[in-house]
Phi, psi and omega in degrees: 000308158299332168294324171295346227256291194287318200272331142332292188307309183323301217305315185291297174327323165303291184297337187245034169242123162279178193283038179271138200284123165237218209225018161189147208212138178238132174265124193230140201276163180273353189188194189235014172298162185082027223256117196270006160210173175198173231270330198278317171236085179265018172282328185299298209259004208231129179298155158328334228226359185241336143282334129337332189268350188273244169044281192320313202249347190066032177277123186260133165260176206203183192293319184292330143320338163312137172285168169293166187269101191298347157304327184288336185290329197268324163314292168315356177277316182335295170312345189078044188242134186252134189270108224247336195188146170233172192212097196312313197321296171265030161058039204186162175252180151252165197220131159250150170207158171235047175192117206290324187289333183298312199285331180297334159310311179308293201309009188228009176300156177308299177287355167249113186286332163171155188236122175242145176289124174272315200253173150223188222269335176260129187263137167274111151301139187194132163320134182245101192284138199269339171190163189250130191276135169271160164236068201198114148302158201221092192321123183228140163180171193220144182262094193295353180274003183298160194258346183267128161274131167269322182064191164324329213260045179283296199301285179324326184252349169285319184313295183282012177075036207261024159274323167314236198339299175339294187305326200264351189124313177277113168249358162098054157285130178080359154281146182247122177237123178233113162289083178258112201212185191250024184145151165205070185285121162114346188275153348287000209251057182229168198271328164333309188265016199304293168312340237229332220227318175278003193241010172046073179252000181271058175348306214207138103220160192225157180240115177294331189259332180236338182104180166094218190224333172287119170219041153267350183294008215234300184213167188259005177308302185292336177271300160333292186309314191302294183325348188232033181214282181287338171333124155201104196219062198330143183101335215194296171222101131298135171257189184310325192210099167283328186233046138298193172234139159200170172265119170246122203250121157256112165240029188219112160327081166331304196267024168155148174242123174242176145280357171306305183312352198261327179310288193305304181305318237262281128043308180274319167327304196297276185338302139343295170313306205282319159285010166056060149290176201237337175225139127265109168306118158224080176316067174182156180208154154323049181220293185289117201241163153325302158295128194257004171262350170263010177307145152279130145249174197313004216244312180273023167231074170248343201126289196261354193243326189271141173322316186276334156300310178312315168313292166328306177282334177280195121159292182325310149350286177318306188119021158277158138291097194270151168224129199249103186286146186297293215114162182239085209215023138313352175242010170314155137253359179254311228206067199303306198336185184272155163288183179259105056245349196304346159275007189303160189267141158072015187253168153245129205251117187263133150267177165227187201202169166259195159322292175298018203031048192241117167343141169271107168265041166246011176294151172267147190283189160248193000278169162251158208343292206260046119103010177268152179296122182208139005282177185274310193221169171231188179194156186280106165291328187251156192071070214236071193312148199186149168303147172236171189302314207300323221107295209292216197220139182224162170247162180233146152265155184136146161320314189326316200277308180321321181284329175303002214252329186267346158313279161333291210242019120339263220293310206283321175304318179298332249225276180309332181235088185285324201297021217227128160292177192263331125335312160298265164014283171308298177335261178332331199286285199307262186323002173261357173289125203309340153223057165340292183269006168232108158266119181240182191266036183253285211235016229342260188260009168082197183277119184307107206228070113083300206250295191265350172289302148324305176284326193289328198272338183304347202205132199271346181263042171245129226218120183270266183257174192187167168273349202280358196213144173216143152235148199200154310308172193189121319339153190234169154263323190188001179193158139194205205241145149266099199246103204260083167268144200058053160280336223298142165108318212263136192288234199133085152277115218240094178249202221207112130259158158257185211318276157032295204071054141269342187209141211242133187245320195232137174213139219199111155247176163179161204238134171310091193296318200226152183292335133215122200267128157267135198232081169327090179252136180222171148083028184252038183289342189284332170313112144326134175283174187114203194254157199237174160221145198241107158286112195247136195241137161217094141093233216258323200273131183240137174220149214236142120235158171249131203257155205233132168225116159329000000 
């Protein structure tokens, strides 16, 4: 499977670069030999805290845990070539050179299987806009019994029920959340970040694009995006997960789109992994480049074909949670679809939504190219309250804002249940979602919610449907039946939410009387249509559906 894995890639890298001449290039190796570690001491190249997150999960390591062979590396230096990112995953570095013969030297040394061009020499500079202004009034309140003042930023963390958890303690403490963005121009000294900066929770950060350790210089994208995951500025923003850990890694070129970013992520993702994060925020997509020959098409949003899914997908591997802003090219006519990474395998690809929970029509749609649910979830992206430079707190629309949001109740959730792979996680997130069983391509499987996400993963016998229970009719008008078989004897607790679980319309005990008992709710004329969620507790067994009113 690897060798099929490197000869796909070789194959996609080849062909989609033309012969112009540039200055930065990724050189990919033939094998890990020569190698200054090994797989017998992965402590040298791996943190504790990132072997640990394996441990946990039953992640075995592999070749691809390797680092690259720093003899090959130190070989290519050699030509004078300066080395900007190496990359274990694909095996390979990226490179600036300005003198086309040295890398055809390179490309032909015995141990580099081929060198493409990512960049060319000049960057077209453009404008990035740091946030999209609403036009929407916007629902506001605070639940003063919250363990949080939320302030406006209420709406954003309630839609998913992430005040459950809050209230219970999880806050995403003791989670590592790595932010790979374009920057976080304005940090430390913004109010948002108060807590966050004095409680030394900023773990790391490196800059994929220029080198170093500085990524405060570049754009206010990335700090906005942090603020709507770590805020706590009581009154005013709260975020999704406030007493998490995080990375803030820049791998994304402000001043210009290449595919060398794609590079650059999959490099900072590595990075992530080896210091033992648990989620990666990845506010950013894919599709279109300066260069009009590295473009990617919907044909290539398979999974399987652009370099940063692939990534995206070992990342998954590793045993993190990628979380993907869709994109925002929903009001597109050529090209509505989700970006790259957002069709990446075994990720949550965030869509958006508004307050009123009603579709953004600039999120971008599914499916992807081979027919999978994309986006997986959404959040509210558009009115998305977020730190601003000046100090005060403003909204933006974009995915960008959506994934952070679905981040933060990752991490709170994950917090609450560790022992779970990250795989379970997703599972349960996707599955609490208000349309599980009808995902369409707009909203995928819809909004994630906190309260049932909770319950599926608290109890290893909780049953989304089952035969032991039928309702009828469903869709209902004003009444309907449970009809519970081989109960007899079993107490039977019955409550009523809406999609949300914000608010409880019905609660109900009674103990099962007959081997199958029909159990009658009537007198529901009061009910709104729409969807409901119906929780029925027997005894230890919990069952989750969803009920439809006509």
């Amino acid at each position: 499977m690897r060798f099929l894995f490197l000869f796909v890639l070789i194959l996609f890298i080849s062909n989609s670069f033309s012969q112009v001449a540039p200055n930065k290039y990724f050189i990919q190796f033939t094998d890990k030999n020569y190698n200054n570690y090994n797989l017998e001491n992965p402590e040298e190249f791996l943190s504790s805290r990132s072997l640990e997150r394996r441990a946990r999960q039953g992640i075995l390591l592999d070749m691809s845990d390797l680092p690259v062979s720093n003899f090959y590396v130190d070989s290519i230096k050699k030509y004078g070539v300066q080395v900007l990112n190496t990359t274990k995953w694909f095996n390979g570095a990226t490179i600036y050179s300005e003198d086309p013969e040295i890398i055809a030297t390179i490309q032909n040394l015995g141990f580099v299987n081929n060198a493409v061009k990512l960049q060319p020499g000049q960057n077209n500079k453009k404008e990035v806009p740091s946030k999209y202004f609403v036009e929407r009034n916007l629902n506001k309140g605070v639940k003063s019994e919250n363990y949080y003042d939320y302030g406006p930023s209420w709406d954003q963390v309630s839609i998913h029920n992430t005040q459950y958890l809050h209230n219970q303690g999880y806050r995403g403490a003791g989670i590592m959340i790595a932010i790979t963005d374009a920057g976080f121009t304005g940090l430390p000294n913004l109010p948002a970040f108060d807590s966050v900066y004095s409680s030394n929770r900023v773990i790391a950060t490196r800059n994929f694009v220029h080198g170093g350790t500085d990524v405060y210089a570049y754009s206010t994208h990335g700090m906005r995006v942090f603020s709507i995951i770590a805020g706590n500025y009581p009154g005013n923003l709260i975020g999704t997960a406030p007493e998490a850990d995080f990375a803030l890694l820049m791998s994304e070129d402000p001043d210009s789109e290449y595919i060398i970013e794609e590079y650059n992520w999959i490099s900072a993702a590595e990075f992530a992994d080896s210091i033992g994060a648990d989620i990666i925020n990845v506010s950013l997509g894919y599709l279109n480049f300066d260069d009009s020959t590295q473009n990617h098409t919907y044909q290539d949003l398979d999974g399987e074909t652009t370099p940063i899914a692939i990534g995206a997908k070992i990342a998954a591997a590793k045993g993190m949670v990628v979380v993907c802003a869709a994109a925002n090219s929903g009001d597109s006519s050529t090209h509505p679809y989700i970006n790259t990474p957002g069709d990446a395998k075994d990720i949550l690809t965030a869509g958006a939504i508004w307050s009123d929970l009603s579709y953004a029509s600039f999120s971008s749609i599914g499916p992807s190219y081979d027919g999978r649910v994309k986006p997986d979830v959404v959040a509210m992206g558009a009115g998305t309250y977020n730190q601003n430079l000046d100090g005060s707190i403003g909204t933006g629309n974009g995915t960008s804002f959506s994934a952070p949001l679905i981040s933060g109740i990752v991490a709170c959730l994950w917090q609450k249940f560790p022992e779970k792979t990250n795989y379970q996680i997703i599972d349960a997130i996707v599955k609490s979602s208000h349309l599980f069983l009808e995902p369409n391509n707009y909203l995928g499987y819809g909004i994630p919610n906190l309260l049932i996400a909770s319950t599926i993963l608290g109890d290893e016998n909780i049953k989304i449907e089952t035969p032991d229970i039928q309702i009828f009719p469903n869709p209902f008008i004003d009444s309907f039946n449970i009809k519970l078989n081989n109960k007899q004897g079993q107490k039977v607790q019955i409550m009523i939410h809406d999609i949300m679980g914000r608010r409880s319309y019905l609660w109900m005990e009674t103990t099962c009387n007959q081997p199958n008992q029909v159990i009658s709710i009537s007198d529901l004329e009061s009910f709104k249509a729409g969807v409901y969620t119906v929780i029925i507790k027997i005894d230890e067994l919990k069952f989750i559906n969803k009920l439809y009113k006509q």
